[in-house]
N, CA, C and O atoms as a Tinker XYZ file with bonds, in Angstrom:
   356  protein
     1  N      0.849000   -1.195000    0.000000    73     2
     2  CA     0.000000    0.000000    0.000000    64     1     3
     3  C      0.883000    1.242000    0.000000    63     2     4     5
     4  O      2.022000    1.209000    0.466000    81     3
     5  N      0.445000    2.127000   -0.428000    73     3     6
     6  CA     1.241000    3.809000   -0.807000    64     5     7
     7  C      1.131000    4.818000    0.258000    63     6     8     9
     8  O      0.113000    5.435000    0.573000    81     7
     9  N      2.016000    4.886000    0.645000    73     7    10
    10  CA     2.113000    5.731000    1.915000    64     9    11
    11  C      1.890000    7.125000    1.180000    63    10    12    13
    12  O      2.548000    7.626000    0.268000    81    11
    13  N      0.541000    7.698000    1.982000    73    11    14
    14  CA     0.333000    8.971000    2.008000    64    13    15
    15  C      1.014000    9.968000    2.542000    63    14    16    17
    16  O      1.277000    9.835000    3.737000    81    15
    17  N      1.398000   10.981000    1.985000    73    15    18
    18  CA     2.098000   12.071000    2.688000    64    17    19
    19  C      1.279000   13.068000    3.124000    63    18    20    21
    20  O      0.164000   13.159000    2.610000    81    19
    21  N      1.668000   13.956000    4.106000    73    19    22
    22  CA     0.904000   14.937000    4.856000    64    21    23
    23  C      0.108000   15.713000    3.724000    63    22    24    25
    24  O     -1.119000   15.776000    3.643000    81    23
    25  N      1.026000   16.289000    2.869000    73    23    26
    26  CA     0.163000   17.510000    1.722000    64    25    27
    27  C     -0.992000   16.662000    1.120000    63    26    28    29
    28  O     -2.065000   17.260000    1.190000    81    27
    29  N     -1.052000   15.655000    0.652000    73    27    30
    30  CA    -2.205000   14.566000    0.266000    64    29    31
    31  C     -3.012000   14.387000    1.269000    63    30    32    33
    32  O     -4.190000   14.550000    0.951000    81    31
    33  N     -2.809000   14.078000    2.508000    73    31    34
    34  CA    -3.976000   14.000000    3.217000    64    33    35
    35  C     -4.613000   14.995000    3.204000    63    34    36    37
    36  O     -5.838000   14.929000    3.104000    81    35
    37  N     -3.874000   16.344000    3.314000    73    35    38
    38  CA    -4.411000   17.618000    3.443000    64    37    39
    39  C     -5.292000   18.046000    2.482000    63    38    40    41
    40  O     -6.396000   18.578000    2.602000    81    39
    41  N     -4.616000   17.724000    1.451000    73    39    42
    42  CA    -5.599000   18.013000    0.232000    64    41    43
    43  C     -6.693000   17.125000   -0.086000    63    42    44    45
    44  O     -7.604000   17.640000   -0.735000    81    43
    45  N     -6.785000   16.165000    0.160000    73    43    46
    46  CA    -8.070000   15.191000    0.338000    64    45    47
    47  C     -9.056000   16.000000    1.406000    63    46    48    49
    48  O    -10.197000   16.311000    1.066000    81    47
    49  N     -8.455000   16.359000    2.901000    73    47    50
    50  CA    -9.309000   16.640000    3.382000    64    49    51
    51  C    -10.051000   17.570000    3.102000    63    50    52    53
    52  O    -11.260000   17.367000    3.222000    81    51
    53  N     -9.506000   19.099000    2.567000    73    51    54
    54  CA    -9.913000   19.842000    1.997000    64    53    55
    55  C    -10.681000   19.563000    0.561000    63    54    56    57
    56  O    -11.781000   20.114000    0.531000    81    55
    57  N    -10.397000   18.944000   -0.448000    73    55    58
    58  CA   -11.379000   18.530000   -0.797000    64    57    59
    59  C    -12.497000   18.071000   -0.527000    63    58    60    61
    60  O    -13.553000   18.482000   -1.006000    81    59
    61  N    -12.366000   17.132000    0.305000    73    59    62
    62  CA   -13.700000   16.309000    0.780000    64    61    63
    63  C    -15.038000   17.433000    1.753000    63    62    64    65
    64  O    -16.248000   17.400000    1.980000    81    63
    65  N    -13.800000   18.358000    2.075000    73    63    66
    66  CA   -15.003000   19.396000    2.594000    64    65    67
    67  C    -16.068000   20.149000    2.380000    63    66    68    69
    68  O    -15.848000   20.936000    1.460000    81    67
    69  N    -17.345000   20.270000    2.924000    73    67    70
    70  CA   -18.375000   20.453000    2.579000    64    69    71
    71  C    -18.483000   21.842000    2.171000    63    70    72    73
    72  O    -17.900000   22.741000    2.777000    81    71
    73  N    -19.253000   22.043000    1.108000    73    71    74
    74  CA   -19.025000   23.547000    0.794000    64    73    75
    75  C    -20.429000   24.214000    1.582000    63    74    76    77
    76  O    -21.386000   23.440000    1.629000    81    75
    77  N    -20.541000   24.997000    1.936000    73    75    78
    78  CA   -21.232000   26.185000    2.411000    64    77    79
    79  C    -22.438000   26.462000    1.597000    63    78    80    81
    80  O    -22.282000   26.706000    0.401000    81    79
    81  N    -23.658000   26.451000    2.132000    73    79    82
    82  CA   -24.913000   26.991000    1.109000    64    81    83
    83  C    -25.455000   27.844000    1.852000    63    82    84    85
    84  O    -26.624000   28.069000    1.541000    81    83
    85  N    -25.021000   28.480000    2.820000    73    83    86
    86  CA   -26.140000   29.132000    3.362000    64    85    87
    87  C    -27.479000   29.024000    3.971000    63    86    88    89
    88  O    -28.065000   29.875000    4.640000    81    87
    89  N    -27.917000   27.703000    3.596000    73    87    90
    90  CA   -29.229000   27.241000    4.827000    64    89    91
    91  C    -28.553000   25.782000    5.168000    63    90    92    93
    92  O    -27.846000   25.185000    4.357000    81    91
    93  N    -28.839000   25.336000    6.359000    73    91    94
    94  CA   -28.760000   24.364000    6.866000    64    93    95
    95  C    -29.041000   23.258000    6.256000    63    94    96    97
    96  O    -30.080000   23.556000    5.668000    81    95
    97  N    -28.762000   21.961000    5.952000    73    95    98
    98  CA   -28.731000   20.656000    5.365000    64    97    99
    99  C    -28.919000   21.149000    3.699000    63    98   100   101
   100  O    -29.467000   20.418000    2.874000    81    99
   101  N    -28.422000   22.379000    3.403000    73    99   102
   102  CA   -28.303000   22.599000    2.176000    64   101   103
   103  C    -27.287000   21.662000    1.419000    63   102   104   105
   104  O    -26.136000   21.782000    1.838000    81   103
   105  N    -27.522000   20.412000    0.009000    73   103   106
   106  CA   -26.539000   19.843000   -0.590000    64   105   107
   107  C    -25.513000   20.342000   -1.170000    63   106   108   109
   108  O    -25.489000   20.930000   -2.251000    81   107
   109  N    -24.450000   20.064000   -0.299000    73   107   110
   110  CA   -22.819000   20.614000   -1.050000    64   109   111
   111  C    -22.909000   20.403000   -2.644000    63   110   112   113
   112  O    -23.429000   19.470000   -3.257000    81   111
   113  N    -22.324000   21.415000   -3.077000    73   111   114
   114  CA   -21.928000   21.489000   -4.357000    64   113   115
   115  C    -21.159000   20.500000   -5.647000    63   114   116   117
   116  O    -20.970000   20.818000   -6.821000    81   115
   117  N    -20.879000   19.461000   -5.075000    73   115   118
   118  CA   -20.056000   18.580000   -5.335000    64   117   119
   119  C    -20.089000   17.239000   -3.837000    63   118   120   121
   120  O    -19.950000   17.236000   -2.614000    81   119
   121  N    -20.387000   16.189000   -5.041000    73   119   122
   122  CA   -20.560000   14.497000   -4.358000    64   121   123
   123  C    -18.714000   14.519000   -3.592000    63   122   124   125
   124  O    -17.854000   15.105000   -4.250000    81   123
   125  N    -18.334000   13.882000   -2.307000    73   123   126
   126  CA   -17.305000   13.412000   -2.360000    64   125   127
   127  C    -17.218000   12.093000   -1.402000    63   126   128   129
   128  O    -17.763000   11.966000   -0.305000    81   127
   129  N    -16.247000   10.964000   -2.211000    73   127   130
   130  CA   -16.319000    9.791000   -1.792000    64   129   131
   131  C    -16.310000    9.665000   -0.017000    63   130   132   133
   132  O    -16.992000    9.030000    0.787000    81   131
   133  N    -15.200000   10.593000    0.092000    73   131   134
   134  CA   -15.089000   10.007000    1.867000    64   133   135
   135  C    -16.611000   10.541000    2.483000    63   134   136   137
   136  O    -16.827000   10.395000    3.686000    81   135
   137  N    -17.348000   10.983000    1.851000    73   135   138
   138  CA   -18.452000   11.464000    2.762000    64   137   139
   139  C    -20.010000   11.138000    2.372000    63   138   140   141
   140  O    -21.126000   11.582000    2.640000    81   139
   141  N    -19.345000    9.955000    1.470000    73   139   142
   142  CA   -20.961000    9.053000    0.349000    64   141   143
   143  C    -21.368000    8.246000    1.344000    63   142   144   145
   144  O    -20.633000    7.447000    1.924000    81   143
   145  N    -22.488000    8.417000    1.563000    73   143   146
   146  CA   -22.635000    7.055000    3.038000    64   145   147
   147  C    -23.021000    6.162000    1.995000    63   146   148   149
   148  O    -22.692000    5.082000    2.485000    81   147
   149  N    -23.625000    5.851000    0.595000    73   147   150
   150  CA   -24.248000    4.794000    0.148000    64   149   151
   151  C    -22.798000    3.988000   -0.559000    63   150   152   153
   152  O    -23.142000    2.991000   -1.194000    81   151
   153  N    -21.457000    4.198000   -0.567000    73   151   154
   154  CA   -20.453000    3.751000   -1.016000    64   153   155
   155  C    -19.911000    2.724000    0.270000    63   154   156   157
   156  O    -20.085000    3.034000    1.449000    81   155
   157  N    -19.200000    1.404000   -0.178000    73   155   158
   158  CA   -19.291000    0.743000    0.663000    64   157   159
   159  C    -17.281000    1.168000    1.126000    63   158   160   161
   160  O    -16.510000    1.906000    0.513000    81   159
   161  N    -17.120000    0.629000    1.951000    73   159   162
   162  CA   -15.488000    1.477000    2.091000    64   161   163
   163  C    -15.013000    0.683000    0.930000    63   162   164   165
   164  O    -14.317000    1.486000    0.309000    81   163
   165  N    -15.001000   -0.464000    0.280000    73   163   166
   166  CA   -14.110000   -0.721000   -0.290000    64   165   167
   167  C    -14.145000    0.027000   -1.520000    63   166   168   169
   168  O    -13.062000    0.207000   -2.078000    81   167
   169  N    -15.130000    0.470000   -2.017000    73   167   170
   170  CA   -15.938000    1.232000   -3.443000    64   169   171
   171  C    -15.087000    3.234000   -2.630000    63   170   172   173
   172  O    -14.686000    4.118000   -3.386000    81   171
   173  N    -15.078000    3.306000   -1.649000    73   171   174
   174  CA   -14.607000    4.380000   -1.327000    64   173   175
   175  C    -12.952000    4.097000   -1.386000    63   174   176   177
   176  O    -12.369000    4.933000   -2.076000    81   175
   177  N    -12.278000    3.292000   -0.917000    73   175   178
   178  CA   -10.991000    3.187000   -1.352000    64   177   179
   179  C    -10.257000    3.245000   -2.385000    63   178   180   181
   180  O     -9.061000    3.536000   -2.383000    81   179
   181  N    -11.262000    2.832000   -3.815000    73   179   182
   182  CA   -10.777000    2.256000   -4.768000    64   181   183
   183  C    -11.048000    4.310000   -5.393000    63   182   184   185
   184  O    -10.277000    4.894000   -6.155000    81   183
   185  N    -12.038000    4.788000   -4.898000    73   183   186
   186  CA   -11.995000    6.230000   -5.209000    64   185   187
   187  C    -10.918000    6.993000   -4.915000    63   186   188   189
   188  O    -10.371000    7.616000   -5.825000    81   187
   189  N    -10.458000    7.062000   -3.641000    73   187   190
   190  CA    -9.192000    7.437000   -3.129000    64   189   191
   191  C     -7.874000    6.658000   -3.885000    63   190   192   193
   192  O     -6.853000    7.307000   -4.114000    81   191
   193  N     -7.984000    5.105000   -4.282000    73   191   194
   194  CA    -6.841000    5.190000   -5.274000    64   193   195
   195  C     -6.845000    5.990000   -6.319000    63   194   196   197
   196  O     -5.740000    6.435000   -6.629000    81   195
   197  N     -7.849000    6.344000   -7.030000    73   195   198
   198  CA    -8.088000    6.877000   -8.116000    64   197   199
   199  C     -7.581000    8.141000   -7.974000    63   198   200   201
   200  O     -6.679000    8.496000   -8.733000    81   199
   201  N     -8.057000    8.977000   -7.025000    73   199   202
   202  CA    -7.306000   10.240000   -6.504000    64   201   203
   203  C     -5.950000   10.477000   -6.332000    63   202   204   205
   204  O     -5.291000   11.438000   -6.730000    81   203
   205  N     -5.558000    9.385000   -5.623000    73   203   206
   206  CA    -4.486000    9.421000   -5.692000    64   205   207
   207  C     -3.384000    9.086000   -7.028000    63   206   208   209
   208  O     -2.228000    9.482000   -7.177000    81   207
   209  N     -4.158000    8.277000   -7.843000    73   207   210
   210  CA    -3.131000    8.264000   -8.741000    64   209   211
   211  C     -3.313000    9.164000  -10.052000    63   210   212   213
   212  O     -2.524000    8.995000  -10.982000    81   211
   213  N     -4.528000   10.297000  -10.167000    73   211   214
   214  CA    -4.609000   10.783000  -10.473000    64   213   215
   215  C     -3.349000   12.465000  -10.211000    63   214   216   217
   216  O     -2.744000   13.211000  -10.981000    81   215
   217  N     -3.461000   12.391000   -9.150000    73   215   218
   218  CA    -1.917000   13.278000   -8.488000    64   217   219
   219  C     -0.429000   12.706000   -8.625000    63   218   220   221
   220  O      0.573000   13.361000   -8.911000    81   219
   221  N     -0.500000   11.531000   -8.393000    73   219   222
   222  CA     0.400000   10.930000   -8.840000    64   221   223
   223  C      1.062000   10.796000  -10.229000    63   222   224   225
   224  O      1.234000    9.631000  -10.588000    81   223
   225  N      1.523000   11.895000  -11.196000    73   223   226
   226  CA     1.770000   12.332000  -12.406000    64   225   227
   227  C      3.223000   11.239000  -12.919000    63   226   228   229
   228  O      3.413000   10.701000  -14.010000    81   227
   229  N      3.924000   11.209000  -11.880000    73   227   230
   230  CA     5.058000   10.394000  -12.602000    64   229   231
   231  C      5.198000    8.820000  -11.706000    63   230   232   233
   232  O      6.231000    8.152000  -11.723000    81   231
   233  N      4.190000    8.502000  -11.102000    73   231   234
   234  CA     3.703000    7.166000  -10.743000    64   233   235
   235  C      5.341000    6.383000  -10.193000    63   234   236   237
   236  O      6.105000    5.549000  -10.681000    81   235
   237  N      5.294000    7.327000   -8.744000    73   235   238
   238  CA     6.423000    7.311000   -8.249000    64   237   239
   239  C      6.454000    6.726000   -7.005000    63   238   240   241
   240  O      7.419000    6.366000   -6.331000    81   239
   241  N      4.379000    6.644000   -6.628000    73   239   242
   242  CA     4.002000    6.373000   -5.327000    64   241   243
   243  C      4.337000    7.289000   -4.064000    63   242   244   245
   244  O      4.385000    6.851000   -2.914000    81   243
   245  N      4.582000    8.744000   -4.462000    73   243   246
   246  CA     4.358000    9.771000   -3.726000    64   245   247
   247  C      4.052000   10.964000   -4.536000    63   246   248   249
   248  O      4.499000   11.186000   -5.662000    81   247
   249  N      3.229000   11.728000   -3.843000    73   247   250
   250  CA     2.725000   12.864000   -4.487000    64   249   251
   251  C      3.671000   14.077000   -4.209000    63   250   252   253
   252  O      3.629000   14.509000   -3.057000    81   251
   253  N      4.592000   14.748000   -5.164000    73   251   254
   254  CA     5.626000   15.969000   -5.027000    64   253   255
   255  C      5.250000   17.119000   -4.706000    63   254   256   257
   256  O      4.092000   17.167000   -5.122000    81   255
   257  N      5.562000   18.375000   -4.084000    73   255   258
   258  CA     5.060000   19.312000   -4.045000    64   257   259
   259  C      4.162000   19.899000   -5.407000    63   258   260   261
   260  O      3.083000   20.473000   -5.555000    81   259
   261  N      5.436000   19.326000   -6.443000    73   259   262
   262  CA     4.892000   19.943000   -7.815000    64   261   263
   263  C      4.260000   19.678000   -8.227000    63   262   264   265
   264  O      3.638000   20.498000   -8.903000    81   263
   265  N      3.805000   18.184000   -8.197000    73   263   266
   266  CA     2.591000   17.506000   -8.487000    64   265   267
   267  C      1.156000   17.874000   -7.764000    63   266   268   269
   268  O      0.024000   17.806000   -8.245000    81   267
   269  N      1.548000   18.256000   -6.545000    73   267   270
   270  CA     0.502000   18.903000   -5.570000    64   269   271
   271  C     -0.030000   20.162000   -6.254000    63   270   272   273
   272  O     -1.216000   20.345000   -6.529000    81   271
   273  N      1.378000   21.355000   -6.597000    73   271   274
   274  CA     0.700000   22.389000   -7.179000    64   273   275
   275  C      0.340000   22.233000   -8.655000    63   274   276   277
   276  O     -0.470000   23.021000   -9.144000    81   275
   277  N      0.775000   21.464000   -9.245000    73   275   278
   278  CA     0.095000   21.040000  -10.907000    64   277   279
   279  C     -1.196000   20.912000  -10.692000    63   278   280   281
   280  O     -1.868000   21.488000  -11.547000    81   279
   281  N     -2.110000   20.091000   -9.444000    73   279   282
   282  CA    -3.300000   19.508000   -9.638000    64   281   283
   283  C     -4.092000   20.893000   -8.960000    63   282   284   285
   284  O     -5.264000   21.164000   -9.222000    81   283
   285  N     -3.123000   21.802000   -7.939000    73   283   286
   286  CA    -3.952000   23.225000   -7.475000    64   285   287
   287  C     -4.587000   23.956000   -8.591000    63   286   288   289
   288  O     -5.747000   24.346000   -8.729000    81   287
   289  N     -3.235000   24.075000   -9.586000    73   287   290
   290  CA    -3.713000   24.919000  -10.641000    64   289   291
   291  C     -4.460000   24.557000  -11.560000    63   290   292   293
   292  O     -5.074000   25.456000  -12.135000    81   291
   293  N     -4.626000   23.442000  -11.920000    73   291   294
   294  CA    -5.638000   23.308000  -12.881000    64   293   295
   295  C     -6.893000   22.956000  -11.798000    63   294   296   297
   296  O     -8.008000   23.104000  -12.297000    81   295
   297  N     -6.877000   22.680000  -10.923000    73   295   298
   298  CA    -8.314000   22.992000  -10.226000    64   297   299
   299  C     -8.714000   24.552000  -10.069000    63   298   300   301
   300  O     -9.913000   24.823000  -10.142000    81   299
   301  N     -7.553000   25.847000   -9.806000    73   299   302
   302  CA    -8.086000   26.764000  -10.058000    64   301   303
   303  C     -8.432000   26.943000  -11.219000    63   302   304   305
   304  O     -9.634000   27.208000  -11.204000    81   303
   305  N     -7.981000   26.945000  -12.383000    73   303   306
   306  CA    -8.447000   27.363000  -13.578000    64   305   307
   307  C     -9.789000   26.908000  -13.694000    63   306   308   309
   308  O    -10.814000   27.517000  -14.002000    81   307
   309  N     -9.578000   25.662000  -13.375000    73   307   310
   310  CA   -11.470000   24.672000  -13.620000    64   309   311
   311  C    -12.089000   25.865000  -13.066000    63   310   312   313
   312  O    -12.687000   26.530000  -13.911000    81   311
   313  N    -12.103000   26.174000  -12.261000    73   311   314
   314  CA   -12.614000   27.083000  -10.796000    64   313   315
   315  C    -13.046000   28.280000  -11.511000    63   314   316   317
   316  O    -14.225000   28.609000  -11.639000    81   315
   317  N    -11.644000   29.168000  -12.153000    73   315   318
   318  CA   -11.781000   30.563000  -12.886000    64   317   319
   319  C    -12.827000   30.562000  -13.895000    63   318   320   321
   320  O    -13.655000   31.468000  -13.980000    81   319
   321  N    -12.780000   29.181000  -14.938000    73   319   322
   322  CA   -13.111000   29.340000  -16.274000    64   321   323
   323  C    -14.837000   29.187000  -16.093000    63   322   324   325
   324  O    -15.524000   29.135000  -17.113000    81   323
   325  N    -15.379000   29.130000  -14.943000    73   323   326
   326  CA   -16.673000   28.513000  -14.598000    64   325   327
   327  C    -17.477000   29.900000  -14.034000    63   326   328   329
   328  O    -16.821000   30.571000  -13.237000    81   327
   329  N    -18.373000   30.224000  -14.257000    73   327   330
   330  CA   -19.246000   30.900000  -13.399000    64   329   331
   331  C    -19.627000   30.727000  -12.138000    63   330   332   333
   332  O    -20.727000   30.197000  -11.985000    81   331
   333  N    -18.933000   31.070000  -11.052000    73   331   334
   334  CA   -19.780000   30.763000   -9.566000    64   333   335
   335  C    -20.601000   30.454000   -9.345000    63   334   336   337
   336  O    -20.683000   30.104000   -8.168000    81   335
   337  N    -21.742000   30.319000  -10.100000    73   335   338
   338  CA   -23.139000   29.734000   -9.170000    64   337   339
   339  C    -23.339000   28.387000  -10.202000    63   338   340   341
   340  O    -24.375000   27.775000   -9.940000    81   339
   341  N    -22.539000   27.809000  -11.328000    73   339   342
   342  CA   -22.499000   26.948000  -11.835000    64   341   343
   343  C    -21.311000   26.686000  -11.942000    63   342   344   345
   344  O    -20.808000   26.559000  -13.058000    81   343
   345  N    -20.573000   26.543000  -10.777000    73   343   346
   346  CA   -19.040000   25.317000  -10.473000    64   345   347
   347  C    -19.384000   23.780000   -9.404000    63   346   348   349
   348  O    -19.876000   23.445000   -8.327000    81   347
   349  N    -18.579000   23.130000  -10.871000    73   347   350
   350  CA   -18.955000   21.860000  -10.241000    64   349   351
   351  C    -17.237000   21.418000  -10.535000    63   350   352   353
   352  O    -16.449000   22.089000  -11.200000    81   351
   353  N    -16.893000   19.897000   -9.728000    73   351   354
   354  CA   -15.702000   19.884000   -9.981000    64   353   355
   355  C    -16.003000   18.429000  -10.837000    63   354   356
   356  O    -15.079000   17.841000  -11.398000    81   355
């Protein structure tokens, strides 16, 4: 198994975080695996491999800073190129 490094957890967690709507039990903006209750863990693991080897650019079995900020920036751009009240990731 692939040892996670701190910036990956971090960034998972922050991903996985719920976005903000402004009323209470309002649905986040975006599905995320660690927080699907109808996914069974193993169907959630195999998501988190996916994540992970999706960051994983030179399939080295650790995620680099640079690889960390490669996947920031094109999530900002996703982010920029989108209209705010229709961003999805």
């Amino acid at each position: 198994m692939k040892t996670l490094l701190l910036p990956v957890a971090m960034l998972l967690a922050l991903a996985s975080a719920p976005v903000v709507a402004g009323e209470p039990g309002a649905m986040p903006m975006h599905a995320c695996p660690m927080h699907d209750a109808s996914l069974s863990a193993e169907e959630r693991a195999k998501a988190m491999d996916a994540m992970f080897a999706m960051l994983d650019a030179d399939k080295d079995g650790s995620i680099s800073r640079a690889e960390f900020d490669a996947h920031h920036a094109m999530m900002r751009a996703k982010h920029d190129a989108t209209d705010a009240g229709e961003h999805k990731h």
